[in-house]
PDB file of N, CA, C, O and CB in Angstrom:
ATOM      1  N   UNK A   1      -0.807  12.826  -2.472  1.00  0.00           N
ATOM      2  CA  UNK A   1      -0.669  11.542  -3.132  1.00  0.00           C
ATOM      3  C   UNK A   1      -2.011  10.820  -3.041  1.00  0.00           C
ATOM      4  O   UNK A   1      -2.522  10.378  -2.013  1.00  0.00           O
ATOM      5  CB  UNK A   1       0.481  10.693  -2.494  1.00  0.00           C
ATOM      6  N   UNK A   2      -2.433  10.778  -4.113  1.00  0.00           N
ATOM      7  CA  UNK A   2      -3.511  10.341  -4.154  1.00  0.00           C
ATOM      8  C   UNK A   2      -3.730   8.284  -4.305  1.00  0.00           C
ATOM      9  O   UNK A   2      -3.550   7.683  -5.364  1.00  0.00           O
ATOM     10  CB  UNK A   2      -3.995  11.294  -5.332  1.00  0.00           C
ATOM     11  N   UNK A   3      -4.022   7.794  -3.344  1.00  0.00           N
ATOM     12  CA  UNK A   3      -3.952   6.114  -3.333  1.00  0.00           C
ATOM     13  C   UNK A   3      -4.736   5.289  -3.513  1.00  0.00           C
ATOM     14  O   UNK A   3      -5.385   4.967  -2.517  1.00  0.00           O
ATOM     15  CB  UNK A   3      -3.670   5.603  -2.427  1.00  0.00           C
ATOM     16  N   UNK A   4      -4.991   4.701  -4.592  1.00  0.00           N
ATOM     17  CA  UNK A   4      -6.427   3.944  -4.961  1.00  0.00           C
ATOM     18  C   UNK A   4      -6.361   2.397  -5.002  1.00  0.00           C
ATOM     19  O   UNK A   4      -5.309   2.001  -5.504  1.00  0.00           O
ATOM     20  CB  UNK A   4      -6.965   4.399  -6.472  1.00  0.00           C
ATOM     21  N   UNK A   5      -7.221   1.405  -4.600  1.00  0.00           N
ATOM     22  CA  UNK A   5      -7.337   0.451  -4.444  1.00  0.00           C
ATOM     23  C   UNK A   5      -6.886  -0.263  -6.111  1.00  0.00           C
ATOM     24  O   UNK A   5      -7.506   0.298  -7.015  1.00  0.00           O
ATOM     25  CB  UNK A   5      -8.640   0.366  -3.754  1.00  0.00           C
ATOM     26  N   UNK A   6      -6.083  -1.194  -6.510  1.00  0.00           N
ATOM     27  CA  UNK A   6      -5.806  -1.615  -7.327  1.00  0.00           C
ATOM     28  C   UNK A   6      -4.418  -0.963  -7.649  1.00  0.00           C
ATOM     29  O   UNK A   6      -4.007  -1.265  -8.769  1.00  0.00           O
ATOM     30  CB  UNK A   6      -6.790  -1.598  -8.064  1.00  0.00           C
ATOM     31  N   UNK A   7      -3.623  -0.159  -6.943  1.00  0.00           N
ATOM     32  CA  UNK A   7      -2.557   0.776  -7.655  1.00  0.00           C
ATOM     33  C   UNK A   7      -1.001  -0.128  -7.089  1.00  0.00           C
ATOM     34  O   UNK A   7      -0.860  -0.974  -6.206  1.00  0.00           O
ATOM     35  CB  UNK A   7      -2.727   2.793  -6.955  1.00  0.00           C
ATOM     36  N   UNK A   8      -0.297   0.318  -7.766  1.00  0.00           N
ATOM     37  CA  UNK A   8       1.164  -0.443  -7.487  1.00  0.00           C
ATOM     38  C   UNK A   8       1.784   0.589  -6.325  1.00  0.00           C
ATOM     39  O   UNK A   8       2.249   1.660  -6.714  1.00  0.00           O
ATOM     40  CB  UNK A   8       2.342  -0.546  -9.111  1.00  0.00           C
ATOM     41  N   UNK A   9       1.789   0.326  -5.155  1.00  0.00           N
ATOM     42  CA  UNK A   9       2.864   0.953  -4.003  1.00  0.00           C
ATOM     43  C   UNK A   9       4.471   0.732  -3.842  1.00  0.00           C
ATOM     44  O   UNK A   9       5.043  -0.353  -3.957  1.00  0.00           O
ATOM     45  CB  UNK A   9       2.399   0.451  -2.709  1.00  0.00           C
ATOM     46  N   UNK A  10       4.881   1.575  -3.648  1.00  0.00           N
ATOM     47  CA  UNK A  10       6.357   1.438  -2.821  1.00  0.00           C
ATOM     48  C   UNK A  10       6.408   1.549  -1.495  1.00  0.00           C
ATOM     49  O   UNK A  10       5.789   2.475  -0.971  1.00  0.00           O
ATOM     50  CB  UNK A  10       7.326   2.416  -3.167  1.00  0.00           C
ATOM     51  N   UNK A  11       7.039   0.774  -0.816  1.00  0.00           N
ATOM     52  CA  UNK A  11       7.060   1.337   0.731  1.00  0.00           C
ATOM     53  C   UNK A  11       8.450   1.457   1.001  1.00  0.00           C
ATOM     54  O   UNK A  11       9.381   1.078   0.289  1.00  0.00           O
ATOM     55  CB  UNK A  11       6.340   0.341   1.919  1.00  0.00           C
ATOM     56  N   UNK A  12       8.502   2.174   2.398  1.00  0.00           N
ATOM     57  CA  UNK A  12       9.517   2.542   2.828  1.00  0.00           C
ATOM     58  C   UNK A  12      10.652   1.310   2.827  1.00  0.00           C
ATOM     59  O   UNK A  12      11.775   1.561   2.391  1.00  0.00           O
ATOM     60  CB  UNK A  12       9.171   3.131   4.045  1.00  0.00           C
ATOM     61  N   UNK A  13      10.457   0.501   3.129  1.00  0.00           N
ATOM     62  CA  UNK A  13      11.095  -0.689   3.546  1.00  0.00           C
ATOM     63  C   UNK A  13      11.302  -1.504   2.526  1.00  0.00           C
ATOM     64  O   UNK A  13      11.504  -2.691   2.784  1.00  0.00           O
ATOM     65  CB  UNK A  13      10.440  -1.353   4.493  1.00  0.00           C
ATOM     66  N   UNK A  14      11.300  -1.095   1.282  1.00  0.00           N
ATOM     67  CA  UNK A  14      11.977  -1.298   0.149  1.00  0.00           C
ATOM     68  C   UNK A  14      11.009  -2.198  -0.818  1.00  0.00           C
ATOM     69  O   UNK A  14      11.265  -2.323  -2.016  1.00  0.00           O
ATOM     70  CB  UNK A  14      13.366  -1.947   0.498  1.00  0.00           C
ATOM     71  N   UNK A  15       9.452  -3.045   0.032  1.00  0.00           N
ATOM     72  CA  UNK A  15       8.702  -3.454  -0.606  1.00  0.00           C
ATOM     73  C   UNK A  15       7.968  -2.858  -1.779  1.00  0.00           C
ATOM     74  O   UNK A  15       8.040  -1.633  -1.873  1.00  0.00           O
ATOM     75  CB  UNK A  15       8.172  -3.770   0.101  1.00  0.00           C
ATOM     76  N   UNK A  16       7.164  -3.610  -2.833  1.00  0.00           N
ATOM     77  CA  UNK A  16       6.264  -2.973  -3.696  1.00  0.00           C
ATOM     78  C   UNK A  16       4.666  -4.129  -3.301  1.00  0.00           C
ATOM     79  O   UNK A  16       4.804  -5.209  -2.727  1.00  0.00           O
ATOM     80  CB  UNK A  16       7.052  -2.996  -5.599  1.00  0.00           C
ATOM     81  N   UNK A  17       3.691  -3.747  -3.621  1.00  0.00           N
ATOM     82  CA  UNK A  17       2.988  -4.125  -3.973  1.00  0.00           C
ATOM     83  C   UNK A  17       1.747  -3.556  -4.188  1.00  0.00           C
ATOM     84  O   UNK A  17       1.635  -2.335  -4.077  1.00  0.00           O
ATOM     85  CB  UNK A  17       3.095  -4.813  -3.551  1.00  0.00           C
ATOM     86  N   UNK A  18       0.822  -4.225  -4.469  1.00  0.00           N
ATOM     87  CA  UNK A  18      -0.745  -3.591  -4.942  1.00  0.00           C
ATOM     88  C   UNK A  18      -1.831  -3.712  -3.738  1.00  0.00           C
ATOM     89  O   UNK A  18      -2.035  -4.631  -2.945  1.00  0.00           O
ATOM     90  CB  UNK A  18      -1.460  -4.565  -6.373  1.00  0.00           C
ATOM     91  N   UNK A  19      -2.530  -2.286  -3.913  1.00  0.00           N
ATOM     92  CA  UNK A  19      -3.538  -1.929  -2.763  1.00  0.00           C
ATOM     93  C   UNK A  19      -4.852  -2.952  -3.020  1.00  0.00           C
ATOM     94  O   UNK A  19      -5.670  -3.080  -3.930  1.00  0.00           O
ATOM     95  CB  UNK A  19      -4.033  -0.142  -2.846  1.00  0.00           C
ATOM     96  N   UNK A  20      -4.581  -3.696  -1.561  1.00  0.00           N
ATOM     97  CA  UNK A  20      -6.179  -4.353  -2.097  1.00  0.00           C
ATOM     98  C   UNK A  20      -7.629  -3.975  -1.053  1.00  0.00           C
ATOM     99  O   UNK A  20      -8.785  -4.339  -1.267  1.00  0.00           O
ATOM    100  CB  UNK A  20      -6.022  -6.356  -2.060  1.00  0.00           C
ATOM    101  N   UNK A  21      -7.277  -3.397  -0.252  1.00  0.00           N
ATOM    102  CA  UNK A  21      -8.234  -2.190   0.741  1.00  0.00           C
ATOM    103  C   UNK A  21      -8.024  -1.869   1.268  1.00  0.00           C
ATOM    104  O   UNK A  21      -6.829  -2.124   1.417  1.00  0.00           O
ATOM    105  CB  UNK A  21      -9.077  -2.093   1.346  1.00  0.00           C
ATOM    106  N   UNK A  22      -8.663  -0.710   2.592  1.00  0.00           N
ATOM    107  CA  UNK A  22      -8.261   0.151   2.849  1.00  0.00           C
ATOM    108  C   UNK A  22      -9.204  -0.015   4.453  1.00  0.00           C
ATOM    109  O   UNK A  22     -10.389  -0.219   4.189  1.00  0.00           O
ATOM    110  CB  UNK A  22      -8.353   1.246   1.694  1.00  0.00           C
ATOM    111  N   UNK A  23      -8.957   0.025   5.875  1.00  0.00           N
ATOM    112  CA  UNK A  23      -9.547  -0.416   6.783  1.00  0.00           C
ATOM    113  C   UNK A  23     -10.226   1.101   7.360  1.00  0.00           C
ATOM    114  O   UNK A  23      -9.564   2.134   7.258  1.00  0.00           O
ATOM    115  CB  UNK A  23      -8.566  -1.327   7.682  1.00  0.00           C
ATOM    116  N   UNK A  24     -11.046   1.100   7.721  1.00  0.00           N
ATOM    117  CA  UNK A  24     -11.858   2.331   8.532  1.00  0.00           C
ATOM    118  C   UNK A  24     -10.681   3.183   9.751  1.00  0.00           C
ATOM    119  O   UNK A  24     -10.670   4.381  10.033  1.00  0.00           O
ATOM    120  CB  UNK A  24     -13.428   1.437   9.582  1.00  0.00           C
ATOM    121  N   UNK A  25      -9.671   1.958  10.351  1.00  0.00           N
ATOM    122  CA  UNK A  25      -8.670   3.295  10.595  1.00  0.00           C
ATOM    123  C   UNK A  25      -8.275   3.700  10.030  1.00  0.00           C
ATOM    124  O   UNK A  25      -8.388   4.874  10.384  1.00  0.00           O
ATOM    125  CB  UNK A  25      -7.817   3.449  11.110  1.00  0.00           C
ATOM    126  N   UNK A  26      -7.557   3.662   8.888  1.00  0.00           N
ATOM    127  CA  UNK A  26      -7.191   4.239   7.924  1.00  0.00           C
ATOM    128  C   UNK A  26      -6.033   3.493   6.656  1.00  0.00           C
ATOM    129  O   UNK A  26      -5.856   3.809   5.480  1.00  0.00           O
ATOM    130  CB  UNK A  26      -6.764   5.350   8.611  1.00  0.00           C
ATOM    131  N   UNK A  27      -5.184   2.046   7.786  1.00  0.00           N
ATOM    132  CA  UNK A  27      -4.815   1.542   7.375  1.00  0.00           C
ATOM    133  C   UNK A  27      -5.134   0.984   5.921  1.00  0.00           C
ATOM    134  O   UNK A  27      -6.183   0.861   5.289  1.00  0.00           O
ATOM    135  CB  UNK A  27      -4.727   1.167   8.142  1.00  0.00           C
ATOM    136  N   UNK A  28      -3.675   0.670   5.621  1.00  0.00           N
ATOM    137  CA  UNK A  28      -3.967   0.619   4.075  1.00  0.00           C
ATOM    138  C   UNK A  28      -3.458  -1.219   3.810  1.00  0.00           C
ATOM    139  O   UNK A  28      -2.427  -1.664   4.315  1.00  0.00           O
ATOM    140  CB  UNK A  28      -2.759   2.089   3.012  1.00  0.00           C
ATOM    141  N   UNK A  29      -4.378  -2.050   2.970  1.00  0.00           N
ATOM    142  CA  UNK A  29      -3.771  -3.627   3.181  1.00  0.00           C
ATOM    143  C   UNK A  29      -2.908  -3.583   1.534  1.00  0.00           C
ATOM    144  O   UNK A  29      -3.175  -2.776   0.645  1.00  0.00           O
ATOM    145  CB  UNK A  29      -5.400  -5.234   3.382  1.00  0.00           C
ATOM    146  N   UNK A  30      -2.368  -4.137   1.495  1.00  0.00           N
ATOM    147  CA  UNK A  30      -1.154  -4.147   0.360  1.00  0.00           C
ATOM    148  C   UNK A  30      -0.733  -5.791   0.515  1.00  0.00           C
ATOM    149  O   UNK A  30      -0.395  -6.310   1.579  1.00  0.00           O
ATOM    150  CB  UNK A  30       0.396  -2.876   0.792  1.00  0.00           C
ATOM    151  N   UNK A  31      -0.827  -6.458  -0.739  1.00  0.00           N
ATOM    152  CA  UNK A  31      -0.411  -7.562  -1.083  1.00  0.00           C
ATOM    153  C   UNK A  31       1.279  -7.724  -1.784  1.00  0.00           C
ATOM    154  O   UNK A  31       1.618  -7.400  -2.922  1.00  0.00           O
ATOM    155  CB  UNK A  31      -1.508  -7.933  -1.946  1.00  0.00           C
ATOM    156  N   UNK A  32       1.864  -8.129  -1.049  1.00  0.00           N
ATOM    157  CA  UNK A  32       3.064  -8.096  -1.456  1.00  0.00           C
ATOM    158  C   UNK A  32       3.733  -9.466  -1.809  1.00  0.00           C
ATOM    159  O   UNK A  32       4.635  -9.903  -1.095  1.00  0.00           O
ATOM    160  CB  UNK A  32       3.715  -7.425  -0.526  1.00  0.00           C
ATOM    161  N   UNK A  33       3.269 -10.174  -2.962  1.00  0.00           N
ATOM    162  CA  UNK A  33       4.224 -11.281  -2.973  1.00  0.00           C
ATOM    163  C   UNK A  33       2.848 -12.414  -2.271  1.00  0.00           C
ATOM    164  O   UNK A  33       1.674 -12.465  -2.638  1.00  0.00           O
ATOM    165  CB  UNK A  33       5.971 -10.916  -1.841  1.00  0.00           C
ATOM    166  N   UNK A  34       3.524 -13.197  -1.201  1.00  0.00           N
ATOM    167  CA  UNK A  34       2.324 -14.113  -0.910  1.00  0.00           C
ATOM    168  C   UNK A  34       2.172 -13.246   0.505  1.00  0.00           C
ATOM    169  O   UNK A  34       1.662 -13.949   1.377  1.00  0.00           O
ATOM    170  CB  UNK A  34       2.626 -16.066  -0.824  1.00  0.00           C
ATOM    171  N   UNK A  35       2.480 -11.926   0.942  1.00  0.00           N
ATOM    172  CA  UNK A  35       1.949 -11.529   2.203  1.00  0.00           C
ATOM    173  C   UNK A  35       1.243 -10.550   2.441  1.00  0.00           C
ATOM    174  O   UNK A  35       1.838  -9.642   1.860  1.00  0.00           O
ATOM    175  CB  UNK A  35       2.693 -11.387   2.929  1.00  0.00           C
ATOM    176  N   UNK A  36       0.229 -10.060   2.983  1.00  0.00           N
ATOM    177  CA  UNK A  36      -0.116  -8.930   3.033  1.00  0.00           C
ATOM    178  C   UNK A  36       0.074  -8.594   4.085  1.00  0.00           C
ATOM    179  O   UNK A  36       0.102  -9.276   5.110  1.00  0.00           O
ATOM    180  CB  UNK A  36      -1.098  -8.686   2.686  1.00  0.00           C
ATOM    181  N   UNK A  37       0.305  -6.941   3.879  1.00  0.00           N
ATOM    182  CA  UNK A  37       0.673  -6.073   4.424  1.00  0.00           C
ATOM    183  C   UNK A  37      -0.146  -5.036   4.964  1.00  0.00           C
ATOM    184  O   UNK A  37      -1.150  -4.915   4.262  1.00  0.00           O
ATOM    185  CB  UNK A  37       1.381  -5.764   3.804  1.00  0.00           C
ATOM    186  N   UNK A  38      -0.127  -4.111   6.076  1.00  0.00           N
ATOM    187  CA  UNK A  38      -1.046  -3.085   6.944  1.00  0.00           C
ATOM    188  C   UNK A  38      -0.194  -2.354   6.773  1.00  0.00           C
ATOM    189  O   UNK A  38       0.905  -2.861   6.996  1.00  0.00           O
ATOM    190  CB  UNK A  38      -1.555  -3.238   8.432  1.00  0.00           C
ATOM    191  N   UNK A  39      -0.165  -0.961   6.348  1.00  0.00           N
ATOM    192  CA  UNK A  39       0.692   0.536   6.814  1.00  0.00           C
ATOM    193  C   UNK A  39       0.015   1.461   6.831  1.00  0.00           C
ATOM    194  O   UNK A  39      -1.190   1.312   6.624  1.00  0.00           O
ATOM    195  CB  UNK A  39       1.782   1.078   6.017  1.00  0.00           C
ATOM    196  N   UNK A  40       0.549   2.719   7.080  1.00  0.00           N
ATOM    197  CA  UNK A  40      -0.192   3.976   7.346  1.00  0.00           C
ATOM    198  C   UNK A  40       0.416   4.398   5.893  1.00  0.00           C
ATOM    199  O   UNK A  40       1.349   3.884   5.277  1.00  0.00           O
ATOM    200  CB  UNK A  40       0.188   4.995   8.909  1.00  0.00           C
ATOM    201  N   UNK A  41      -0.377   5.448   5.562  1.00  0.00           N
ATOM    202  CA  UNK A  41       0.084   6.298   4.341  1.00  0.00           C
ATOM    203  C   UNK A  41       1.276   7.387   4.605  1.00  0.00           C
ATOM    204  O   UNK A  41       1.518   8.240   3.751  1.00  0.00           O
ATOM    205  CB  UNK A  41      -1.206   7.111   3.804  1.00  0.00           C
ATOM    206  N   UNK A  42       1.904   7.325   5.656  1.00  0.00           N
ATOM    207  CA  UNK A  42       2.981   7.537   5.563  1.00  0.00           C
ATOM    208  C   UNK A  42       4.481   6.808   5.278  1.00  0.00           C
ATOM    209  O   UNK A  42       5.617   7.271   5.376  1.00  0.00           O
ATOM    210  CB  UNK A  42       2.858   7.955   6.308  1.00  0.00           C
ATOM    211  N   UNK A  43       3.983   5.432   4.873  1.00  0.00           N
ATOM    212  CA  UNK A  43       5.125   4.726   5.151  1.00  0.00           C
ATOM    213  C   UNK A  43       5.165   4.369   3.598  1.00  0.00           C
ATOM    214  O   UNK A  43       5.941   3.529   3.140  1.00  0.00           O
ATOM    215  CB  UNK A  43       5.056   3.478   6.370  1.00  0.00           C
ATOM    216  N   UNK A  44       4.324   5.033   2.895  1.00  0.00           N
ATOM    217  CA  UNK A  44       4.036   4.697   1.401  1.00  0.00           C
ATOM    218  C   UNK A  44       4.877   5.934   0.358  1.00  0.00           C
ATOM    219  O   UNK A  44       4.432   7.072   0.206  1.00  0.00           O
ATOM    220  CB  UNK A  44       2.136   4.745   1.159  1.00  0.00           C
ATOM    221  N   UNK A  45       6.333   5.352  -0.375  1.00  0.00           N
ATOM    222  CA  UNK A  45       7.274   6.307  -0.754  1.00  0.00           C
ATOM    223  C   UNK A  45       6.212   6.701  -2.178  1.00  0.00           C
ATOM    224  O   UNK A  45       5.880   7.884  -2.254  1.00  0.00           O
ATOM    225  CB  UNK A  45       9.087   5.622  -1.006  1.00  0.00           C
ATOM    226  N   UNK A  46       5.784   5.911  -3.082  1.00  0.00           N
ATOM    227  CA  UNK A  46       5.609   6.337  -4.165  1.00  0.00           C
ATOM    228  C   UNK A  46       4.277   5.372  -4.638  1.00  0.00           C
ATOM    229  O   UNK A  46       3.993   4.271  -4.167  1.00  0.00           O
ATOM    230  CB  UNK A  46       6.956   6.309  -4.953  1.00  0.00           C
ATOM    231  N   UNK A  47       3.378   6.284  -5.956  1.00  0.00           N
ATOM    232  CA  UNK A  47       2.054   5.358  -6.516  1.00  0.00           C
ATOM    233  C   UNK A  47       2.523   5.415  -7.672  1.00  0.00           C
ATOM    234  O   UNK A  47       3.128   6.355  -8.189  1.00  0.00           O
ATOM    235  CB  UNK A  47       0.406   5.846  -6.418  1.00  0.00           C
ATOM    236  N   UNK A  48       2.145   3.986  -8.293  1.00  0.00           N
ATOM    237  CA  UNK A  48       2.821   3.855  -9.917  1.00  0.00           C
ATOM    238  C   UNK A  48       1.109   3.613 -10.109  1.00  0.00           C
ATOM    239  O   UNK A  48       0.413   2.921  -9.366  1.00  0.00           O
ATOM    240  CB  UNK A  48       4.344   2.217 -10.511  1.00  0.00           C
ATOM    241  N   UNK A  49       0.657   4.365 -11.288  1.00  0.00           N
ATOM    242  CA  UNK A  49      -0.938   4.278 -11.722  1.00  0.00           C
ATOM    243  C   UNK A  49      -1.331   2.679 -12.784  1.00  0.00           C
ATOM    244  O   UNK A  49      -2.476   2.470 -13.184  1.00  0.00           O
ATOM    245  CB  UNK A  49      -1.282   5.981 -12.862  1.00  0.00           C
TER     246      UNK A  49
END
């Protein structure tokens, strides 16, 4: 699964939102609504392009 900054996410936990970077651990930040969000790319069900 390929995950690019600007892309629409699903997460496990039933959220969606859009990638807005990506941290040197590896964490991924995701804006969801008015919150952002930290996950690992495992917790990421699906990429809408």
């Amino acid at each position: 699964m390929d995950i690019k900054i600007g892309a629409t996410v699903k997460l496990e936990n039933g959220n969606t939102g859009k990638v807005i970077g990506q941290l040197d651990s590896g964490e991924y930040m995701i804006k969801s609504g008015k919150e952002i969000l930290y996950c690992q790319k495992k917790d990421i069900v699906s990429v809408e392009k």
